[in-house]
C-alpha positions in Angstrom: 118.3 77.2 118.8 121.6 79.1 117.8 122.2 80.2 114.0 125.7 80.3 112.9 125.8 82.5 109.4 128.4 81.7 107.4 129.9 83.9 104.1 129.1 82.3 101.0 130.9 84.2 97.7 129.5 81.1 95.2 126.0 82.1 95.4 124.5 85.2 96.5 124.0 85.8 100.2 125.2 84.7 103.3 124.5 81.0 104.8 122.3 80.1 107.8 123.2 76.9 110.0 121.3 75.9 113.0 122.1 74.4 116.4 119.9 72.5 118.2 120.7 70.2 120.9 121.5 70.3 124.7 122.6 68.1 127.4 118.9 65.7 127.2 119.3 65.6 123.4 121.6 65.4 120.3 123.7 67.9 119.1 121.9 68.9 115.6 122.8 70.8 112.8 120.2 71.8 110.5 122.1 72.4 107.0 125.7 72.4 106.7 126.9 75.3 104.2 128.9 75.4 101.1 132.4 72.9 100.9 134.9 75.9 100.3 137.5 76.4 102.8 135.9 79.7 104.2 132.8 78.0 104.6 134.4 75.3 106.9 136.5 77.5 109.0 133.7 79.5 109.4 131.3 76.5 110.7 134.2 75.0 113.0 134.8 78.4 114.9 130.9 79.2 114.5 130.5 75.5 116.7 133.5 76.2 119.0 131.9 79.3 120.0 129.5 76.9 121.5 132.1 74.3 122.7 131.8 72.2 120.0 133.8 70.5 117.0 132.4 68.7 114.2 133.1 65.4 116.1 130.3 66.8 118.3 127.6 66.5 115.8 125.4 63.9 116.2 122.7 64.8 113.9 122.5 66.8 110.4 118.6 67.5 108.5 119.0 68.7 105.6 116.1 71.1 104.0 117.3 70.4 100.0 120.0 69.3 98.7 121.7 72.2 97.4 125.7 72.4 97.6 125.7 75.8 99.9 123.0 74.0 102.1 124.6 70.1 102.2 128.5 71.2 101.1 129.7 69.9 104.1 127.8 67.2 105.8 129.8 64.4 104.5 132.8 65.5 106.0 131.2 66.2 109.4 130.1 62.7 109.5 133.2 61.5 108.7 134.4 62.8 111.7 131.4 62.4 114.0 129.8 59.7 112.6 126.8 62.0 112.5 123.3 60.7 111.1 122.3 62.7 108.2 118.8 63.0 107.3 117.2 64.5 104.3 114.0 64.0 102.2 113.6 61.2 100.2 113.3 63.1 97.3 116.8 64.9 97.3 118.6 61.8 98.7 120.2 60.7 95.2 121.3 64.3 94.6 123.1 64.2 97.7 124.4 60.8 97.9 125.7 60.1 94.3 128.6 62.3 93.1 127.6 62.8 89.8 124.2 63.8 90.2 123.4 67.4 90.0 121.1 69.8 88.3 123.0 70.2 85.2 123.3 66.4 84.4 119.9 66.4 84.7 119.0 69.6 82.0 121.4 67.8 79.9 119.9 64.4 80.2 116.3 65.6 78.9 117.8 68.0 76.6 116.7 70.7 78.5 119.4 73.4 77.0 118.0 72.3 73.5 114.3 72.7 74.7 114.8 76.3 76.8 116.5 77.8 73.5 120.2 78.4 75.3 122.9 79.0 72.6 125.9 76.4 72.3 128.2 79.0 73.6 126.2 79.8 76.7 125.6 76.7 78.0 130.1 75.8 77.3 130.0 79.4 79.6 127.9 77.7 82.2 129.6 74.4 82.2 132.9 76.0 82.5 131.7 78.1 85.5 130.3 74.4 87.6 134.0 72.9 86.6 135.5 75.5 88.3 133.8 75.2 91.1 133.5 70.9 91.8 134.3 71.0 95.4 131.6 73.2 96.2 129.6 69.5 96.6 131.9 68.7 98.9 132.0 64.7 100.1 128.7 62.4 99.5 127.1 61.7 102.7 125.4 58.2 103.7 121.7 59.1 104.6 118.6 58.7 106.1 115.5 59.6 104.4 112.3 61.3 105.7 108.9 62.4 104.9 106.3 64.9 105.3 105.6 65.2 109.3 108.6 63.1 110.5 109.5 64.2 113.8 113.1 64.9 115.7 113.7 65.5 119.2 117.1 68.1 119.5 116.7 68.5 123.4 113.7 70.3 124.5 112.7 71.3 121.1 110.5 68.9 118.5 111.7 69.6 114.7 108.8 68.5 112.4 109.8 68.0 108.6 106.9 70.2 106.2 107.8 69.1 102.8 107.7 72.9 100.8 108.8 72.1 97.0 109.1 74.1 94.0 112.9 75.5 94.2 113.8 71.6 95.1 111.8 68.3 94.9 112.7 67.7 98.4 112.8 70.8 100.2 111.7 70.8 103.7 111.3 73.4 106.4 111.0 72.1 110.3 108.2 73.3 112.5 109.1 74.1 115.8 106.9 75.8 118.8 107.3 77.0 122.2 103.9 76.1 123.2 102.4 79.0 122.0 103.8 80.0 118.6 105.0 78.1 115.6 108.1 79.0 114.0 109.4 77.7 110.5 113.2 76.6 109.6 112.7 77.4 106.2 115.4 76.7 104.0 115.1 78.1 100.9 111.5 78.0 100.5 111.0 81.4 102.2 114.0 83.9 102.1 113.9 87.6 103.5 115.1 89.2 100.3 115.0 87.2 96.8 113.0 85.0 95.6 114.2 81.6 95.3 114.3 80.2 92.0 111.9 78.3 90.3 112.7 75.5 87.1 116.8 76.1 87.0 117.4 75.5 90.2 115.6 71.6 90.4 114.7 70.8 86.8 112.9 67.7 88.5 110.0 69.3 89.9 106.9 68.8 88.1 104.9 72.0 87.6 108.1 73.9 89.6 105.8 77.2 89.8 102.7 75.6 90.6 104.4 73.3 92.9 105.9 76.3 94.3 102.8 78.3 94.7 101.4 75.6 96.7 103.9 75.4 99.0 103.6 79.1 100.1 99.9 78.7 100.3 100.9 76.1 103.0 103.2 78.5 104.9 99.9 81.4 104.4 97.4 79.0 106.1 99.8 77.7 108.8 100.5 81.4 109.8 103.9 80.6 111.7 105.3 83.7 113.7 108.8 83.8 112.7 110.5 81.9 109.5 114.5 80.9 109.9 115.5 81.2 106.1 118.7 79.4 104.6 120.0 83.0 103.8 120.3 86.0 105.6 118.2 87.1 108.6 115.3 85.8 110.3 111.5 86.8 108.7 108.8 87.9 111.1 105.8 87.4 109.0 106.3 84.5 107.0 102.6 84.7 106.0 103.4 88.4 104.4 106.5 87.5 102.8 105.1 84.5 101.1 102.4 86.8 99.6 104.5 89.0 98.5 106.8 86.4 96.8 103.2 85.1 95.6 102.7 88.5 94.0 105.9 88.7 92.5 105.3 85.6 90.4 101.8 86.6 89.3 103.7 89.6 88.1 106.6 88.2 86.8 103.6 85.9 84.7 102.3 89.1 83.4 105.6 89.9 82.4 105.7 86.4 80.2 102.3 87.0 78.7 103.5 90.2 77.5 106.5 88.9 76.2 104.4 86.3 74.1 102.1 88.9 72.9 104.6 90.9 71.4 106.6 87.7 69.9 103.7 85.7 69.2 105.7 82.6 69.7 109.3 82.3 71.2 111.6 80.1 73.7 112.3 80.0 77.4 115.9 82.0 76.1 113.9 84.7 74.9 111.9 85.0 77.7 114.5 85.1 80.4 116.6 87.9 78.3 113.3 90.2 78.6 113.1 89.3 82.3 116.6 89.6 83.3 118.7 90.6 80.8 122.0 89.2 80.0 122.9 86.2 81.9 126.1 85.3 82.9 127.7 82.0 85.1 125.1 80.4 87.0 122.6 82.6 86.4 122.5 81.2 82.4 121.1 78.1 84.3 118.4 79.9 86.8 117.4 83.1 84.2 115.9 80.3 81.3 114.9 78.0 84.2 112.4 80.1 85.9 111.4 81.6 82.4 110.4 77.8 81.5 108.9 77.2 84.8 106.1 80.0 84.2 106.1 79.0 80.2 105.5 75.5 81.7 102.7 76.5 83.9 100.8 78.5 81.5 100.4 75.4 79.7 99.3 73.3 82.4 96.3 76.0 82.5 95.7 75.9 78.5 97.2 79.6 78.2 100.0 78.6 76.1 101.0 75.5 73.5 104.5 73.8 73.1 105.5 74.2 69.3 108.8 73.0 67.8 110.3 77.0 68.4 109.2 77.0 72.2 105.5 78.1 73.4 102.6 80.0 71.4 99.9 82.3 73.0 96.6 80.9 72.9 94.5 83.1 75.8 96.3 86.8 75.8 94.4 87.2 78.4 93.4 84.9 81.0 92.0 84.8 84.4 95.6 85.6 86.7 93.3 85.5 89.8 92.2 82.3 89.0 95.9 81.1 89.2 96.8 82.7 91.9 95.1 82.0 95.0 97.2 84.1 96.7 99.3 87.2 95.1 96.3 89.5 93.7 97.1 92.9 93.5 96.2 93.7 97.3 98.8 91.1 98.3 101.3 93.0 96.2 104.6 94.9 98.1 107.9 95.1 96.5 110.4 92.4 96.5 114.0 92.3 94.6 114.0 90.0 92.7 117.1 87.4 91.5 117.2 84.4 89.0 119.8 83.2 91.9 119.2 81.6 95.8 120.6 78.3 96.3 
């Protein structure tokens, strides 16, 4: 395997491609990178390092379907003819050019129902025009499920479907006979946490889907994780308590929130949790506040009401909802309403 990082000045941190693939196998890309012109110059001389073009490629997977992680694997198909795989529950929002996250908030109202003012949600719009291309060209694709397999030379890729920051996120398993090792998209990253609610508005129960799919990466104790961002994790297991920990006390946060308001929107919340919001972030910040709102109704903590949530439990059982992420789990993580 050889990672190519890329720049990536849409959204916070650098970009992670990998290159799988010898002379028994297909050349195989696992994600693609943003559709900006730095971003492709950067993946061609990143490839030719190795000898290779995007004509080369025969293969893409896809972990989600995020523009920095799928930006460009229509046009390296287009010149390849490259398959490109990705799990069946992201393919529409990577084969259909007008499907994205905010058509989606706006279709079920979800700037209405998370309290964002008119003039906010203009801002945010404004900010995704500017940057269109990012998407880069629709792909044709192949789908895949939990535990499909893909030979790239003398290494076996497994697909683990990990939701929460998208509905189709997937990580691939890989092992050297002895240890495990996780590419793991955006699922586990070595210095934010990915965001939950804003950044898939499709997920059911986004934190408690989320939760459940660290739990996953806990129990399978891999020895290395190969995030979407930045540099490589050596103890996945440790990193997804600690991401664990940060929600349970980013929930505290939201109960405390609601016990000085009494009753309040998702708006609200994410002000008190991060402050002003600007860009992309006025997406992501009321998101995540309505993922853990959301949640804390699924366990009879809260109640919707026609201004946003009320406090019914001020103070319930957190251990009880976090399997993982009690407070000798906890370690300090930074923490972002952004990670695409």
């Amino acid at each position: 395997m050889k990672r190519i990082q890329l720049g990536n000045t849409v959204f916070e941190g650098r970009n992670d491609v990998y290159l799988f693939g010898d002379d028994t196998g297909p050349t195989t890309l696992v994600d693609t990178g943003v559709a900006t012109s730095e971003g492709r110059e950067q993946l061609r001389d990143g490839l030719a390092e190795y000898g290779l073009s995007f004509g080369d490629v025969d293969r893409i997977l896809l972990t989600h379907w995020h523009h920095d992680h799928a930006g460009l694997a229509g046009e390296i198909q287009a010149e390849s003819d490259a398959t490109v795989y990705v799990h069946e529950a992201d393919a529409p929002m990577v084969t259909e050019d007008d499907m994205n996250h905010v058509a989606e908030i706006e279709e079920r109202s979800l700037f209405e129902r998370w309290g964002v003012p008119d003039e906010k949600a203009q801002e945010l719009l404004d900010f995704l025009a500017l940057h269109d291309q990012i998407q880069g060209r629709s792909p044709t694709v192949e789908t895949f499920t939990d535990g499909a397999t893909f030979e790239a030379g003398a290494v076996e890729l497994e697909a683990v479907h990990l939701p929460g920051h998208a509905a189709g996120l997937s990580g691939f398993e890989l092992s050297d006979g002895e240890d495990r090792e996780l590419v793991s998209g955006d699922v586990l990253l070595p210095k934010y946490t990915p965001n939950v609610g804003g950044a898939d508005p499709r997920v059911e129960d986004p934190l408690g889907t989320y939760l459940d799919s660290l739990a996953r990466i806990i129990e399978a104790d891999y020895a290395r994780a190969w995030p979407g961002h930045r540099d490589p994790i050596d103890d996945p297991s440790g990193r997804a308590r600690e991401i664990a920990a940060h929600h349970r006390e980013r929930t505290e946060r939201v109960l405390s929130v609601l016990r000085e308001r009494a009753e309040t929107d998702a708006w609200t919340v994410s002000a008190d949790l991060f402050g002003d919001l600007s860009n992309i972030h006025i997406m992501h910040g009321p998101g995540e506040a309505w993922a853990h709102l959301d949640h804390l109704e699924r366990q009879g903590v809260v109640e919707r009401t026609d201004e946003g949530y009320a406090l019914l439990d001020a103070d319930p059982d957190l251990d009880a909802m976090f399997e993982y992420g009690g407070a000798s789990d906890e370690a300090p993580t930074e923490s972002a309403t952004t990670e695409d």
